[in-house]
C-alpha positions as a Markdown table, in Angstrom:
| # | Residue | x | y | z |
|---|---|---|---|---|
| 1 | Unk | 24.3 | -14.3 | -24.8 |
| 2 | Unk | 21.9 | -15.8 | -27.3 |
| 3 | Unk | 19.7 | -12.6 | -27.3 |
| 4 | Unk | 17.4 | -13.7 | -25.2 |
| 5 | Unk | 16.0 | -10.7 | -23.7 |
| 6 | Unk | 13.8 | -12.3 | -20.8 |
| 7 | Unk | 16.5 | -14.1 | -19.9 |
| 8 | Unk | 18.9 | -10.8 | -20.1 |
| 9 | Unk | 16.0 | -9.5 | -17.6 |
| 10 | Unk | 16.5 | -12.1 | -15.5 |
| 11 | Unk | 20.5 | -12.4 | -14.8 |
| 12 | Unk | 20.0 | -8.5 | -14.5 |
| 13 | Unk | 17.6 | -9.2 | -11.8 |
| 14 | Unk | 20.0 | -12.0 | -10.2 |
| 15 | Unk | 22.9 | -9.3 | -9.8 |
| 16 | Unk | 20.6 | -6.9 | -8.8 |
| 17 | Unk | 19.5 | -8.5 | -5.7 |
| 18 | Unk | 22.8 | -10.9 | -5.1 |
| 19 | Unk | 20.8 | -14.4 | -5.8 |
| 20 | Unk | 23.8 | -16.8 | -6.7 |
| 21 | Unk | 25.9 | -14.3 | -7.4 |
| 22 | Unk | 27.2 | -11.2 | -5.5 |
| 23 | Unk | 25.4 | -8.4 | -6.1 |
| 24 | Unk | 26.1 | -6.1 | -8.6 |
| 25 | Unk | 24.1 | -2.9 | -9.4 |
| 26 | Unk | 26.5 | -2.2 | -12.2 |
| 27 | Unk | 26.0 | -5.4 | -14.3 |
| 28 | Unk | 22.0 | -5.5 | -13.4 |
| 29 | Unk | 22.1 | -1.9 | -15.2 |
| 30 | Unk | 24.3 | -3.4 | -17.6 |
| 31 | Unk | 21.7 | -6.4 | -18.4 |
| 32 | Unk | 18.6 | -4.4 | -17.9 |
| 33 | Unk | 19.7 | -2.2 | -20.6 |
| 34 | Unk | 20.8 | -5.0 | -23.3 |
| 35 | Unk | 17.1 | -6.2 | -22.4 |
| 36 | Unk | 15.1 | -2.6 | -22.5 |
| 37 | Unk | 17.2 | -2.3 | -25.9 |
| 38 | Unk | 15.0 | -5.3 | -27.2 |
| 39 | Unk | 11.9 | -4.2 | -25.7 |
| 40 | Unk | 11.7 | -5.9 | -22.7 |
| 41 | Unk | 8.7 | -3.9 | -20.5 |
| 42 | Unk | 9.7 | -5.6 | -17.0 |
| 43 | Unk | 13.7 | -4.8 | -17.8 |
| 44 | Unk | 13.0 | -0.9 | -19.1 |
| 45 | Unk | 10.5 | -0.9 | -15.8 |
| 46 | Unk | 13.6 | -2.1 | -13.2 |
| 47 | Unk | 16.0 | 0.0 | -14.8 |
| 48 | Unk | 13.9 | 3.5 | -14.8 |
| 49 | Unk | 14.0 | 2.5 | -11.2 |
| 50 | Unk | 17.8 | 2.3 | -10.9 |
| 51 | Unk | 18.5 | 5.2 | -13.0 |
| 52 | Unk | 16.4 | 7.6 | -10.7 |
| 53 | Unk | 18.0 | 6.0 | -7.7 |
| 54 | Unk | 21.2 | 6.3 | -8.7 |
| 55 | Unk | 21.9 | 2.4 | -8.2 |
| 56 | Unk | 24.0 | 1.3 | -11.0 |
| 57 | Unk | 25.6 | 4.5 | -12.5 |
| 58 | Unk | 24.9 | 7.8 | -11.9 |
| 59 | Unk | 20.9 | 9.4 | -10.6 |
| 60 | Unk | 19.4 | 10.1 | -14.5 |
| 61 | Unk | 15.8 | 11.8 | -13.7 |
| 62 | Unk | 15.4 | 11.8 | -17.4 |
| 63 | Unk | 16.4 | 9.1 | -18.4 |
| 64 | Unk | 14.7 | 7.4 | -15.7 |
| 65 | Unk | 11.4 | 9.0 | -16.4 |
| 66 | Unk | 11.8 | 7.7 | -20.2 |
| 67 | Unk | 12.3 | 4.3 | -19.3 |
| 68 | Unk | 9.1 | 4.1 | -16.8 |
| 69 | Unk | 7.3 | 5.9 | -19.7 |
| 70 | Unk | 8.5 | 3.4 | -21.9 |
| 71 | Unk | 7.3 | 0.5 | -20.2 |
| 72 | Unk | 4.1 | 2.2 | -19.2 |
| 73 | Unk | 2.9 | 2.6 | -22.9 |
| 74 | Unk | 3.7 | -1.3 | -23.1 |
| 75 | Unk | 1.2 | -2.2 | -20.5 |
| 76 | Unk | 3.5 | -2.3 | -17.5 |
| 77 | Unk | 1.0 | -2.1 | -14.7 |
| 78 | Unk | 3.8 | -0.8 | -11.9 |
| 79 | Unk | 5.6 | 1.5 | -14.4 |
| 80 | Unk | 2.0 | 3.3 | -15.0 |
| 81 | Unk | 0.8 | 3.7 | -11.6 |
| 82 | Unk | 4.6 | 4.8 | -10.4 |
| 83 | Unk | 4.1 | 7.7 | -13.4 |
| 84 | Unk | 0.8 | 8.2 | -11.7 |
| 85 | Unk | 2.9 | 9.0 | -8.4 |
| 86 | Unk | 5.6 | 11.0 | -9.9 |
| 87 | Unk | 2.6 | 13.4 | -11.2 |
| 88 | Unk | 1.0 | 13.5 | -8.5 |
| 89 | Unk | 3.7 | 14.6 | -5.9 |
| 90 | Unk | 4.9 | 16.8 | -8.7 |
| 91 | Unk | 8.8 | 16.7 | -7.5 |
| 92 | Unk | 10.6 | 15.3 | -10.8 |
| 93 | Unk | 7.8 | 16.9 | -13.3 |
| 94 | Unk | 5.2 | 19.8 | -12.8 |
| 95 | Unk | 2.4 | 19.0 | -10.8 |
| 96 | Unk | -0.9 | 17.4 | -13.2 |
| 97 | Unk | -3.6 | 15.9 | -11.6 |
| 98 | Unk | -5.1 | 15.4 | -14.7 |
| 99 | Unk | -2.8 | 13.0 | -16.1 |
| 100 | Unk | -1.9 | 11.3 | -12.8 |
| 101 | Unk | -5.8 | 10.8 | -12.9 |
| 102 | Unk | -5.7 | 9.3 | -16.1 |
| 103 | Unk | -2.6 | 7.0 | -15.5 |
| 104 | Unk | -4.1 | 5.4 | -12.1 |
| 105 | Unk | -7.2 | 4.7 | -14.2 |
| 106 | Unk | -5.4 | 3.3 | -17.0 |
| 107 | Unk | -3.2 | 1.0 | -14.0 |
| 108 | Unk | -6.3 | 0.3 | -11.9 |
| 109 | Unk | -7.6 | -1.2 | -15.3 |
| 110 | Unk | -4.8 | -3.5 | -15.2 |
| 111 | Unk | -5.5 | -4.8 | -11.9 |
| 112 | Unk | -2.8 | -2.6 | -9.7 |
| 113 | Unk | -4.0 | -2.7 | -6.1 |
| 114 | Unk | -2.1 | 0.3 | -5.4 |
| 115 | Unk | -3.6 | 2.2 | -8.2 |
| 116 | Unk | -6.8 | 1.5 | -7.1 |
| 117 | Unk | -6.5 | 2.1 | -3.7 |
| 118 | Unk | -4.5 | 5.5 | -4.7 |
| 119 | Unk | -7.5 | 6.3 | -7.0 |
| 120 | Unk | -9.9 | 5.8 | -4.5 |
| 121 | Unk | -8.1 | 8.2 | -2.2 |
| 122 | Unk | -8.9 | 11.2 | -4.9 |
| 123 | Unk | -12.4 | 10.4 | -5.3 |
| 124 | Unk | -13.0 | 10.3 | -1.5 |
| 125 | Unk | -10.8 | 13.6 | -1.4 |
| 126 | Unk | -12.4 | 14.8 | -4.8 |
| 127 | Unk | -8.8 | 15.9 | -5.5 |
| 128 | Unk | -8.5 | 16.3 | -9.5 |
| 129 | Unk | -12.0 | 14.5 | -9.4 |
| 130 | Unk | -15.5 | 15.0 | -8.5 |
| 131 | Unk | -15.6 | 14.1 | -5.0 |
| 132 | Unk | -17.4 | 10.8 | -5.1 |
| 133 | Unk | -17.8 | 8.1 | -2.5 |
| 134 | Unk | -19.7 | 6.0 | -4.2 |
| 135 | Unk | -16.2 | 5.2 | -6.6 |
| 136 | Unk | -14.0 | 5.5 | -4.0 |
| 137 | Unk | -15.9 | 2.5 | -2.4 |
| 138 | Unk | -16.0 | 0.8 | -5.5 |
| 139 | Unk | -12.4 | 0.8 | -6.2 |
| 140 | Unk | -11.2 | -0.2 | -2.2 |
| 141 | Unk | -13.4 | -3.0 | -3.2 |
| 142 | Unk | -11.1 | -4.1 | -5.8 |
| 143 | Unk | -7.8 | -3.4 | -4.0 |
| 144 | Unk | -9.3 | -5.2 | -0.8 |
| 145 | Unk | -9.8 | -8.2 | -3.2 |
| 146 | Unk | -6.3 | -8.1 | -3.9 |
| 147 | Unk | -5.4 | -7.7 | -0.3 |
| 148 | Unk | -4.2 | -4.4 | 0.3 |
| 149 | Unk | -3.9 | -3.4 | 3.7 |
| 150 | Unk | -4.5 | 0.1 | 3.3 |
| 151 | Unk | -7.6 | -0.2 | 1.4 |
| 152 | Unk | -8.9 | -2.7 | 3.6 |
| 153 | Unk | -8.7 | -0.3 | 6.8 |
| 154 | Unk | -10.5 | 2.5 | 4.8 |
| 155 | Unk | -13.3 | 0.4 | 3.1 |
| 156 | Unk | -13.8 | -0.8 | 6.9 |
| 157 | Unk | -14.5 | 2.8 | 8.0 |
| 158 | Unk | -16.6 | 3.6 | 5.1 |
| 159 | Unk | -18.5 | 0.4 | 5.7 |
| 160 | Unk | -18.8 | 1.4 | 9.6 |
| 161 | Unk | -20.2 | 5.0 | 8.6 |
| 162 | Unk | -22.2 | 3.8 | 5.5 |
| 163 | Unk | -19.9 | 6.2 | 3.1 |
| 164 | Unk | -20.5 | 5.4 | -0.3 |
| 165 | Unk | -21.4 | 1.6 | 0.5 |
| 166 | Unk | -24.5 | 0.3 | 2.4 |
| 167 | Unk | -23.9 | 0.3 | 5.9 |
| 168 | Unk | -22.3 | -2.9 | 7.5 |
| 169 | Unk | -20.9 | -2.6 | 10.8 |
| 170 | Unk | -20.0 | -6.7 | 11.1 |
| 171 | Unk | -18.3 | -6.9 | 7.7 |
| 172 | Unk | -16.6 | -4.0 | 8.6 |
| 173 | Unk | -15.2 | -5.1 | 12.4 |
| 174 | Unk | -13.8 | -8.3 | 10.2 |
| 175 | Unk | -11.9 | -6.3 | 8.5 |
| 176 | Unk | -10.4 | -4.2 | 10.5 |
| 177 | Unk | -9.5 | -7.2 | 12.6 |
| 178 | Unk | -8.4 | -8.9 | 9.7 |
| 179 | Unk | -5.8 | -5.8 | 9.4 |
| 180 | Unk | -4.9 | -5.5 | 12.9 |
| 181 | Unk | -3.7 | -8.5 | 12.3 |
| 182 | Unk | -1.3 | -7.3 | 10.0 |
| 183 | Unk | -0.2 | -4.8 | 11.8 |
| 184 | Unk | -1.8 | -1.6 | 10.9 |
| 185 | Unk | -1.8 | 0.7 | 13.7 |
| 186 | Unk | -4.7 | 2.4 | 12.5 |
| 187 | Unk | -6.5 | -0.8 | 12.4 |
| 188 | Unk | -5.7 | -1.6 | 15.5 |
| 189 | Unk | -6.6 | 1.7 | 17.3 |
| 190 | Unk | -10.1 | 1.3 | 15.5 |
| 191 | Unk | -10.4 | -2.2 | 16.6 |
| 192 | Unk | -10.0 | -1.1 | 20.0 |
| 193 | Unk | -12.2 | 2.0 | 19.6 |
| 194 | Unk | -15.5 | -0.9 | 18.9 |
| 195 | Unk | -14.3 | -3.7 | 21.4 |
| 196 | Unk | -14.3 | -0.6 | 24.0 |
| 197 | Unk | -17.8 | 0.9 | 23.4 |
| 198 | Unk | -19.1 | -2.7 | 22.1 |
| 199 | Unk | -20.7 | -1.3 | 18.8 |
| 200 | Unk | -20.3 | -3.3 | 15.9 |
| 201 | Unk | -18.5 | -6.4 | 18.0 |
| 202 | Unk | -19.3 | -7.6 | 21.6 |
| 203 | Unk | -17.6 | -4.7 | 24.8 |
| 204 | Unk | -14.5 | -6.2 | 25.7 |
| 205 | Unk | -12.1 | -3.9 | 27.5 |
| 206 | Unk | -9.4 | -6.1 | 27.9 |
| 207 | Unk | -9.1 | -7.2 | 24.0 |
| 208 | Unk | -9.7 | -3.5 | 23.3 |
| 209 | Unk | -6.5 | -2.7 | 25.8 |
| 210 | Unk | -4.8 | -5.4 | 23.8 |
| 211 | Unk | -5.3 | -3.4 | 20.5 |
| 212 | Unk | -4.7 | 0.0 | 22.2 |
| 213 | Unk | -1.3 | -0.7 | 23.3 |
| 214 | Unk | -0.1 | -2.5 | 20.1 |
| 215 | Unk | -1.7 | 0.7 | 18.0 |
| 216 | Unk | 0.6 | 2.7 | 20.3 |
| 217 | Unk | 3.3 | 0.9 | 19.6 |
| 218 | Unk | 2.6 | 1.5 | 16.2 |
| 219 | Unk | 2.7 | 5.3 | 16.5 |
| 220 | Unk | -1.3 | 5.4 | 17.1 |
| 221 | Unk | -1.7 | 7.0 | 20.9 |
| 222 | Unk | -5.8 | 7.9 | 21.6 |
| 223 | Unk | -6.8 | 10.0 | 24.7 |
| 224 | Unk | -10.3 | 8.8 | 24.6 |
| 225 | Unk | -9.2 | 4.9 | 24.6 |
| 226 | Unk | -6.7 | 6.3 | 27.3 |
| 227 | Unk | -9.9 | 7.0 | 29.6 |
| 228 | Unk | -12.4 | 4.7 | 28.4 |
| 229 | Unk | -10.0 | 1.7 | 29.7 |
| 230 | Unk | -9.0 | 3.4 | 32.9 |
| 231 | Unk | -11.7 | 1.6 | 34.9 |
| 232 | Unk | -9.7 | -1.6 | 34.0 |
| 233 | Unk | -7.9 | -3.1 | 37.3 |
| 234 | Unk | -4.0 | -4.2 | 37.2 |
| 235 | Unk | -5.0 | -8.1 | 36.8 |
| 236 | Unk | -7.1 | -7.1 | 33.4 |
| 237 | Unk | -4.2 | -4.8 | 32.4 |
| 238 | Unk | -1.6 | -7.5 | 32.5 |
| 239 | Unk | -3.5 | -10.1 | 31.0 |
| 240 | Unk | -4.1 | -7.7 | 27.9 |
| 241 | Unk | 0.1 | -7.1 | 27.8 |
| 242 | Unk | 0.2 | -10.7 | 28.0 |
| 243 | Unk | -2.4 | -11.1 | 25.1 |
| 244 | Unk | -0.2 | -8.8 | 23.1 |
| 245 | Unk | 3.0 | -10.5 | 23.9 |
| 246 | Unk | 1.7 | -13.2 | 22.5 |
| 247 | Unk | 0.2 | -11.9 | 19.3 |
| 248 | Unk | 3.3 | -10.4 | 18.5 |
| 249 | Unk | 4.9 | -13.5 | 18.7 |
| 250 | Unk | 2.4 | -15.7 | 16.6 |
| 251 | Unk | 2.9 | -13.2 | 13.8 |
């Protein structure tokens, strides 16, 4: 009430998600705009979000758009590489590359895992880029350092296949268990793929089964692991479901 516009931000964001209060997309919009008003990044950020939702008042594309614009020329890491998206997938606006290029460089800059790992993605591609897997390498570097699953399951492979990055196959099993872990299906059906065929870790069929089924699970079925773990008898079978059970319930 003061005209505090960080603190505007934050009763919006209160309502918004129903902390203390019952939520109330209608009063977040209401704060968020009283904030974005003062120039508040974070608040003109949340409610670009809300106006092309439709959370709050009516779906506003263009306003939307103006408000992630907005908070993207005031540094707003998320609001830049979201623009990024929206040019990319060329739905709301035109198709550019060019600029959704420019705008993941100018995030990834900023430190946005995403943008980095979404960057990456082009150069391996060479999609608005000159295809370069040297960069791409480079940049799932950073977003691994950060955490992000994705990027940590495709520096793994490029580390396996020495694309773009010196060829480590250890450094590159640890991560893909280290995402398996997480849940990544694609992870997981890798992980399986070198504990079946013991390159790059120790054979073990049954950990591999483990992996296999919980990829599967996942969405991630694989004919070859399907016959390379035949040979495995019913005792080795169940004690890889039972290895699973009980991964998925540590997690």
């Amino acid at each position: 009430e003061a005209g505090d516009a960080a603190a505007m931000t934050l009763l919006a964001e209160l309502y918004a998600n129903g902390q203390g209060v019952g939520r109330n997309d209608a009063k977040a919009a209401e704060w968020y705009k009283l904030a974005a008003a003062r120039g508040e990044r974070n608040a003109m950020f949340a409610l670009g979000i809300m106006r092309l939702g439709g959370r709050g008042g009516p779906a506003d594309r263009t306003e939307g758009l103006r408000l992630l614009d907005e908070a993207a020329k005031l540094g707003h890491a998320i609001a830049v590489y979201d623009l990024g998206l929206v040019y990319l997938e060329g739905q709301m606006v035109p198709q550019d590359l060019k600029r959704a290029i420019e705008l993941f460089r100018a995030a990834s800059q900023a430190g946005s895992p995403d943008a980095q790992y979404a960057l990456a993605t082009l150069y391996k591609e060479g999609r608005g880029v000159e295809q370069n897997a040297t960069e791409a390498a480079r940049l799932l570097n950073q977003a691994v350092a950060a955490n992000h699953l994705d990027a940590m399951v495709e520096l793994a492979i490029a580390l396996f296949n020495g694309t773009g990055i010196a060829k480590d196959e250890s450094a590159a099993v640890s991560l893909l268990e280290k995402a398996a872990k997480r849940g990544h299906p694609i992870a997981q059906n890798r992980l399986a793929r070198v504990l079946a065929t013991g390159r790059g870790a120790p054979l073990n069929k049954i950990e591999a089964l483990k992996w296999h089924n919980a990829a599967k699970v996942g969405g991630n079925g694989d004919v070859m692991l399907d016959k390379l773990l035949d040979d495995l008898s019913p005792e080795d079978r169940q004690k890889a479901a039972n290895e699973a059970r009980k991964w998925v319930l540590e997690r």
